[in-house]
Kinemage of the C-alpha trace (Angstrom):
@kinemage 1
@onewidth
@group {chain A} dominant
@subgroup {mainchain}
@vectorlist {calphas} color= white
{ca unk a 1} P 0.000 0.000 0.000
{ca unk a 2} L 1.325 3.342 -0.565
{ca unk a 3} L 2.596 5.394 1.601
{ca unk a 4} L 0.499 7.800 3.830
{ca unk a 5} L 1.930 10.903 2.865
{ca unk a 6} L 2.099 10.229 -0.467
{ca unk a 7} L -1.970 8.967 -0.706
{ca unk a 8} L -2.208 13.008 1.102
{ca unk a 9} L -0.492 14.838 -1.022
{ca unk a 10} L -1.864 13.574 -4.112
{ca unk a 11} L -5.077 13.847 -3.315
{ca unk a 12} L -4.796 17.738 -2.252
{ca unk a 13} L -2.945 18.480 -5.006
{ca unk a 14} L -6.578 17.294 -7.132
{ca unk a 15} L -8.789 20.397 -7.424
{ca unk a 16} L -11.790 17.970 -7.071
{ca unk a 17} L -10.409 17.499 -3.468
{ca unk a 18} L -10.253 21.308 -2.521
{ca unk a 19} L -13.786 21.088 -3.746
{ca unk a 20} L -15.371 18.694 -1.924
{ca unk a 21} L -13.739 19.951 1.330
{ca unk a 22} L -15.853 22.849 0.617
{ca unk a 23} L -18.709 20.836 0.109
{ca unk a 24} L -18.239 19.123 3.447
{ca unk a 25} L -18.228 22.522 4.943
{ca unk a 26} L -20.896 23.291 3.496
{ca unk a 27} L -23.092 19.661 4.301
{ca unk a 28} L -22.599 20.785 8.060
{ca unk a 29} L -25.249 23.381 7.807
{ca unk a 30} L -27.423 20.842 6.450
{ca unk a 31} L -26.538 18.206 8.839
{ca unk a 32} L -27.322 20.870 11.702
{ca unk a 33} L -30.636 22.050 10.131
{ca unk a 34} L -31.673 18.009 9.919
{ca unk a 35} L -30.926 17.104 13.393
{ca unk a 36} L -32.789 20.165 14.704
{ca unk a 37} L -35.584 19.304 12.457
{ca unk a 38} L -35.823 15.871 13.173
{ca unk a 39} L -35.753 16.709 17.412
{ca unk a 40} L -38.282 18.949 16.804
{ca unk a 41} L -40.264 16.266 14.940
{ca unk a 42} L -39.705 13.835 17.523
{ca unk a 43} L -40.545 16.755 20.378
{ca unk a 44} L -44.172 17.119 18.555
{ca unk a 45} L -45.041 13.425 18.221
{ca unk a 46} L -44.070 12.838 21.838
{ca unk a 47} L -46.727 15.802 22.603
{ca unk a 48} L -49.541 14.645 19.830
{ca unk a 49} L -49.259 10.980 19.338
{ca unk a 50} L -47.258 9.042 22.085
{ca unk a 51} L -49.718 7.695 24.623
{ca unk a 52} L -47.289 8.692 27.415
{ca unk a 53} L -47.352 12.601 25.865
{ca unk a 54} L -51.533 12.187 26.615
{ca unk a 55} L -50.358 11.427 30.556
{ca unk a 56} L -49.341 16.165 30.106
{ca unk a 57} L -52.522 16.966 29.484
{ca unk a 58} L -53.609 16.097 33.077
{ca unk a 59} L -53.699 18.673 35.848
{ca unk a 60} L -51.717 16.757 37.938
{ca unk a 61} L -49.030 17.165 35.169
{ca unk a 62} L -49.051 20.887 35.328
{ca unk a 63} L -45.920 21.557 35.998
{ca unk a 64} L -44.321 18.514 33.935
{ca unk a 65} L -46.724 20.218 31.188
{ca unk a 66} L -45.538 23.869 31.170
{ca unk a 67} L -41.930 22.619 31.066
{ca unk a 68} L -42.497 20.570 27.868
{ca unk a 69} L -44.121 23.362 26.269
{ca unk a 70} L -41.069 25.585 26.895
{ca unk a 71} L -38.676 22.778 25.592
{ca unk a 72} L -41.763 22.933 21.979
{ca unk a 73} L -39.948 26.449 22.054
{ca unk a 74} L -36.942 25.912 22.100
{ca unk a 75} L -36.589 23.529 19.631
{ca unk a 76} L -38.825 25.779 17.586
{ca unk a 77} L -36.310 28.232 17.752
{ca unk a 78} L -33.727 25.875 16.805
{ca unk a 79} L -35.774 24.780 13.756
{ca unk a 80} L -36.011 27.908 12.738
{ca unk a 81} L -32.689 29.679 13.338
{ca unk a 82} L -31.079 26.573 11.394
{ca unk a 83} L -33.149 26.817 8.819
{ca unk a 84} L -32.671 30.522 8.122
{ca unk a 85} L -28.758 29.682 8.599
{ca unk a 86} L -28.751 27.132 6.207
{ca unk a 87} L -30.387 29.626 3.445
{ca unk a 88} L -27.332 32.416 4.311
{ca unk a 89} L -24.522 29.897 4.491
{ca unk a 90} L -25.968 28.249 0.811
{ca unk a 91} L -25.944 32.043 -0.411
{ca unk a 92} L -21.774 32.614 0.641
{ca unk a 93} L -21.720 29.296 -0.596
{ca unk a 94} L -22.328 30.023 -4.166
{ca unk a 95} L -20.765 33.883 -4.224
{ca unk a 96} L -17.473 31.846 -3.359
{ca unk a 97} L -17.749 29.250 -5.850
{ca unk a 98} L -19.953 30.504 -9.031
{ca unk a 99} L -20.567 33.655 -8.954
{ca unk a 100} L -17.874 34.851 -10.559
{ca unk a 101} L -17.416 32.202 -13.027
{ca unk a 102} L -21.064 31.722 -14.211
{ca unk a 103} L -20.843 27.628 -14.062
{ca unk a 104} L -24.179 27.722 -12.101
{ca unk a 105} L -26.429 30.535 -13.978
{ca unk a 106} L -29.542 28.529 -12.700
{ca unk a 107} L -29.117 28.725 -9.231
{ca unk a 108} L -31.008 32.299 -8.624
{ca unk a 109} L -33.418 30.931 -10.640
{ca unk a 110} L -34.424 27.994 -8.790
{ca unk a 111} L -33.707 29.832 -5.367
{ca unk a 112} L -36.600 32.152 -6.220
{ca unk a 113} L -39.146 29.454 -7.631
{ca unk a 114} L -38.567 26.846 -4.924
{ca unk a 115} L -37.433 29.369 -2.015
{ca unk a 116} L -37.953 33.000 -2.065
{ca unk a 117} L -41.506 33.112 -3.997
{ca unk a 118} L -42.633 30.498 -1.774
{ca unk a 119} L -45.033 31.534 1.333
{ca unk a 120} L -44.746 28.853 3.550
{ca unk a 121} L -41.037 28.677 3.268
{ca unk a 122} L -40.559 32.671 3.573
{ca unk a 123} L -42.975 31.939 6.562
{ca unk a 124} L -40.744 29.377 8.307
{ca unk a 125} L -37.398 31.878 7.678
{ca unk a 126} L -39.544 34.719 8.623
{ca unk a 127} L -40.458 33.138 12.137
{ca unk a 128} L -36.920 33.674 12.700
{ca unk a 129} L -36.643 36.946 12.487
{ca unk a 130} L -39.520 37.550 14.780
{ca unk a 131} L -37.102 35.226 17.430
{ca unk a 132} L -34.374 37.282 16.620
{ca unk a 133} L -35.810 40.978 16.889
{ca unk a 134} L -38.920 40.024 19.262
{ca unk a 135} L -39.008 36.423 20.611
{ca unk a 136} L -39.846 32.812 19.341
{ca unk a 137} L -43.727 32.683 19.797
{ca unk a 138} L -44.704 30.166 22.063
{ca unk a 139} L -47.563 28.146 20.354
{ca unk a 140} L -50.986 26.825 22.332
{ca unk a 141} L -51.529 23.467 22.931
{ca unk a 142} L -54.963 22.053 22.476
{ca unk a 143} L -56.848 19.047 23.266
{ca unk a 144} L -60.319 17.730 21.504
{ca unk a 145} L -62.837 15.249 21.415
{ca unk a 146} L -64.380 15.482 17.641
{ca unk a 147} L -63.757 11.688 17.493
{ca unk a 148} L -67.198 9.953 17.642
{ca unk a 149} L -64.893 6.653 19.003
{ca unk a 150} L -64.064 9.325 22.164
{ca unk a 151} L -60.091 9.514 20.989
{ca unk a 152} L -58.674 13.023 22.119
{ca unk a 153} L -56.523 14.863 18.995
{ca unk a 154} L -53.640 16.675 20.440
{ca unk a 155} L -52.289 19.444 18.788
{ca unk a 156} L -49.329 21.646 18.856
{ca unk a 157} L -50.411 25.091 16.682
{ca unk a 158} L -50.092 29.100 16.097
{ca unk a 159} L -53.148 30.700 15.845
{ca unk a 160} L -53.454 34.041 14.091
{ca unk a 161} L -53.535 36.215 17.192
{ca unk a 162} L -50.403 35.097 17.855
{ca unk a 163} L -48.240 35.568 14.551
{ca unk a 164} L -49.922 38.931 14.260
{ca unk a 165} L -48.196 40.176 17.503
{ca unk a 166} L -45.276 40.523 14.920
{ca unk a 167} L -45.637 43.320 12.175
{ca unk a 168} L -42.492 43.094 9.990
{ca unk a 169} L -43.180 39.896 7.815
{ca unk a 170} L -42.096 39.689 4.634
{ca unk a 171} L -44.388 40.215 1.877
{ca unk a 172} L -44.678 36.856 0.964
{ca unk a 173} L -44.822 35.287 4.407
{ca unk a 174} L -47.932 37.631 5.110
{ca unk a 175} L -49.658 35.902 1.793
{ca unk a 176} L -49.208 32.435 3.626
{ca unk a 177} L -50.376 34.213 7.410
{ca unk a 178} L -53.617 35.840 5.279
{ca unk a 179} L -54.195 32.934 3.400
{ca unk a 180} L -53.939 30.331 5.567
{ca unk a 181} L -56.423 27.682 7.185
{ca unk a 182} L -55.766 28.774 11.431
{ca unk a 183} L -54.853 27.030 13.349
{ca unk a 184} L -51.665 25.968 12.086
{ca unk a 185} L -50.316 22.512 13.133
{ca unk a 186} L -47.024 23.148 13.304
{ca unk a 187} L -45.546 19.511 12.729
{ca unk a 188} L -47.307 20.188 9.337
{ca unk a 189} L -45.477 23.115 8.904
{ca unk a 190} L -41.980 21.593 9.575
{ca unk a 191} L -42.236 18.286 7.027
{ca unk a 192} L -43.767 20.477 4.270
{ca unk a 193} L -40.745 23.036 4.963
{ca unk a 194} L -38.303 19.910 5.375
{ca unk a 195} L -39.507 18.117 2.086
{ca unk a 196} L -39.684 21.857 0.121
{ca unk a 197} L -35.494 22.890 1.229
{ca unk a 198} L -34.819 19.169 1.235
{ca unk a 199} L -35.823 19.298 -2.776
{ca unk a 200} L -33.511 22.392 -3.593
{ca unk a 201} L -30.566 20.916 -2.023
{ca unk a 202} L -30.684 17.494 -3.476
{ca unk a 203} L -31.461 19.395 -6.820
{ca unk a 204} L -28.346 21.841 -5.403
{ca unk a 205} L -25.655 18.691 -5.250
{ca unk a 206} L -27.138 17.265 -7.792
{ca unk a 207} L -25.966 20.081 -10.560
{ca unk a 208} L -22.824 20.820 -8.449
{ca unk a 209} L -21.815 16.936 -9.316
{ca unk a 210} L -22.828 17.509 -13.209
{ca unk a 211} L -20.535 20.783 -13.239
{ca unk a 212} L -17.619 19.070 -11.647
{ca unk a 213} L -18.245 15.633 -12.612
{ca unk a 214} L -14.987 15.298 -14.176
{ca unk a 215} L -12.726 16.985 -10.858
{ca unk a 216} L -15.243 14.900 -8.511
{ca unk a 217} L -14.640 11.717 -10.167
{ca unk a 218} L -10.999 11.923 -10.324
{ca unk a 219} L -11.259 12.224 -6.735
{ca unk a 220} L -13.227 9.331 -6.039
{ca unk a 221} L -12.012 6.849 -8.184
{ca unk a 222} L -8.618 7.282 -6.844
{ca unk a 223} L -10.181 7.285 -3.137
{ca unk a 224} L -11.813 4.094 -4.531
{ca unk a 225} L -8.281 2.765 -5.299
{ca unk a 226} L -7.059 3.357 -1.250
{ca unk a 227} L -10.536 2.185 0.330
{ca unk a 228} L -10.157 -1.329 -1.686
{ca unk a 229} L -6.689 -1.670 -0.088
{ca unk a 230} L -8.261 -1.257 3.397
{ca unk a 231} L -10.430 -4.326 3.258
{ca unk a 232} L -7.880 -6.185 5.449
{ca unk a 233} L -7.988 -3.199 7.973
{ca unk a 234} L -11.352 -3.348 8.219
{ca unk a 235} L -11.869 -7.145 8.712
{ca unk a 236} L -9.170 -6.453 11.158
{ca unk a 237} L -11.229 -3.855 13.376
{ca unk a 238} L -14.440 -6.002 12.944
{ca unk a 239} L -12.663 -8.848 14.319
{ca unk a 240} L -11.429 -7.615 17.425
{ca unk a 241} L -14.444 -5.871 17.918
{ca unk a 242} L -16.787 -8.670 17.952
{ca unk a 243} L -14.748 -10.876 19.699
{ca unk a 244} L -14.260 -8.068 22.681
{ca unk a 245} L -16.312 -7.360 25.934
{ca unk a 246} L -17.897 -3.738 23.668
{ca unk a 247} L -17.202 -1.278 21.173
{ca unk a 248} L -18.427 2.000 19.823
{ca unk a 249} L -20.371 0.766 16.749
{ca unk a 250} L -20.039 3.716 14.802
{ca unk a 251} L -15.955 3.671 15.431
{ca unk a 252} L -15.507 -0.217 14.098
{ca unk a 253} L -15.266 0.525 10.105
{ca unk a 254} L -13.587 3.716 10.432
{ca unk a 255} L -10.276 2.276 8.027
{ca unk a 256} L -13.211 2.382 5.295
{ca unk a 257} L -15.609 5.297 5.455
{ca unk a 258} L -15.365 8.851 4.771
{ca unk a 259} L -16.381 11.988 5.838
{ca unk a 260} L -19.368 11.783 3.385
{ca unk a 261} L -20.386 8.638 4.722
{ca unk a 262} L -20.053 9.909 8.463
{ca unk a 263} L -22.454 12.431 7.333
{ca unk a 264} L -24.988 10.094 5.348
{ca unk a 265} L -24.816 7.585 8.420
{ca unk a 266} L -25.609 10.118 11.388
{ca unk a 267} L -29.296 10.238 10.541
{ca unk a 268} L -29.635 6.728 11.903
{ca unk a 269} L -30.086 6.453 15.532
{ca unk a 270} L -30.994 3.301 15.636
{ca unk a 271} L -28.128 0.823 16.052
{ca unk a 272} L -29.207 -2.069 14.035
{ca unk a 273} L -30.271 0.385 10.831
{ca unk a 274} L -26.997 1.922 11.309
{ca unk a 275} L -25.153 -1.164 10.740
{ca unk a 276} L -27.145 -2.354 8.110
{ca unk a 277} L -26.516 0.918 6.198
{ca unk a 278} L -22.787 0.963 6.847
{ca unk a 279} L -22.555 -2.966 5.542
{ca unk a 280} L -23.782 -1.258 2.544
{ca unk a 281} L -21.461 0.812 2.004
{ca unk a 282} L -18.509 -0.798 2.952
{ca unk a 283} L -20.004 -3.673 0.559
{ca unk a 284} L -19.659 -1.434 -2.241
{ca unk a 285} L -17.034 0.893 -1.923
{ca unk a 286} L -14.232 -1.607 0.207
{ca unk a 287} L -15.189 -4.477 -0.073
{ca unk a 288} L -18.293 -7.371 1.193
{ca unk a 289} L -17.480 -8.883 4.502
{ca unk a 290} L -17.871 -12.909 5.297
{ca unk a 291} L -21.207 -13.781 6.583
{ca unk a 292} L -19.375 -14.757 9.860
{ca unk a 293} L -18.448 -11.015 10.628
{ca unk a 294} L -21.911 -9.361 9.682
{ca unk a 295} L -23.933 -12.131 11.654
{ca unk a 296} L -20.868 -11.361 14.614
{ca unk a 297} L -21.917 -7.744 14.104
{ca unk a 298} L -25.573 -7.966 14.007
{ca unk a 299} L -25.472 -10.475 17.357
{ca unk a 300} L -23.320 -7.941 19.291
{ca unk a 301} L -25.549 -4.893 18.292
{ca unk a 302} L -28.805 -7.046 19.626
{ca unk a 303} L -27.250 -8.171 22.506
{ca unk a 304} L -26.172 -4.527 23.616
{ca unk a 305} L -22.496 -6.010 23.100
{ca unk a 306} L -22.290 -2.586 20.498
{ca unk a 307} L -22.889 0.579 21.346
């Protein structure tokens, strides 16, 4: 295998290399707004749909209640502040890399279609403005019975009395305030936002890879070349690993993944998912394990052996 050093210097000297370091710089901000929107998520269906979240809504829970309902605002505020973050940090983004060149004419384009002319969206960055220059508006919490089967509906939502406590909307946030159906459930609000941003930016990387293609897959194919050479590092690690008292599961194929694949990896929090994903990878980018190591792997993670 060749030499450390070596493997590092060629692979900054690649201009595809500089470039995806950006990239990765770049992919934190999404990583950040993805996490806050998925505790947010989990936050609201704790509160809405988890029998234990019905338990708040009794007076004995008052207290335990109120406190929850400060933590809804919080992570609102995270939601939001990401979210608005993530839109700034896209924008240096491209002045750095196109805007001088013209490789990415397009990109203003779709930024207005998808983004700036939409309401809900300029709604969602708009509620952080009212955070930053006012405060994060708490929402109410409400409880009904409309179910003929008696089933209570739980709901986390902003009613128009409270987003008009704020006066300096944007134009087109106002359109979705005037125009929408009150109250709003706000978990609705976050996946509709999620899915809308989470369209741009796959669309985003998705014409960044066609404009580089050729830098990006010098880059890769050579790290191909090195990650196929670490197949006996890796069968090395999974080894002592299963055959030890514990391990960090998300440390045992670090000879074979990358930075990217870090990244892809950290939205599963569930341990046996995880692995199964990470098989994956290493299946197609190192190289496929025996079927004694995965089943050795999949025993330790379901007897807690892997953490």
């Amino acid at each position: 295998m060749r030499n450390q050093r070596e493997i590092e210097r060629r692979l900054v000297s690649m201009p595809g290399f500089r470039l995806l370091g950006r990239i990765q710089t770049f992919q934190i901000s999404i990583h950040v707004f993805r996490e806050n929107t998925r505790e947010l998520r989990e936050h609201l269906y704790f509160i809405e749909e988890d029998p234990k979240g019905f338990e708040l809504f009794f007076e004995r829970n008052r207290s335990k209640f109120k406190s929850t309902l400060l933590e809804t605002t919080r992570y609102l505020h995270n939601f939001v502040a990401s979210s608005k973050s993530l839109v700034d940090h896209s924008r240096v983004f491209y002045k750095e890399l196109y805007r001088k060149n013209g490789l990415f004419p397009e990109y203003n384009q779709k930024v207005s279609e998808l983004l700036a002319k939409d309401p809900e969206v300029q709604f969602v960055q708009s509620l952080r403005n009212f955070a930053l220059h006012s405060h994060m508006p708490a929402p109410q919490s409400t409880m009904s019975f409309g179910d003929m089967k008696g089933i209570p509906t739980r709901r986390i939502e902003y009613t128009k009395d409270i987003l008009d406590r704020y006066s300096d909307w944007s134009s087109v946030a106002r359109q979705y305030i005037d125009s929408a159906t009150y109250p709003i459930r706000i978990r609705t609000v976050v996946d509709s936002y999620e899915r809308k941003v989470g369209d741009f930016y796959n669309w985003m990387w998705t014409r960044m890879r066609e404009i580089h293609s050729g830098e990006i897959k010098e880059v890769e194919d050579y790290q191909a070349e090195i990650r196929r050479q670490m197949l006996p590092d890796v069968i090395m690690s999974v080894h002592q690993s299963i055959n030890g008292q514990g391990f960090q599961l998300r440390d045992v194929f670090n000879s074979g993944l990358i930075a990217d694949d870090h990244l892809f990896l950290s939205q599963f929090q569930n341990n046996s998912i995880w692995l199964e994903e990470a098989l994956k990878i290493i299946a197609i980018k190192v190289g496929v394990l025996s079927k004694d190591l995965i089943e050795g792997l999949r025993a330790a993670v379901k007897e807690g052996r892997a953490i």
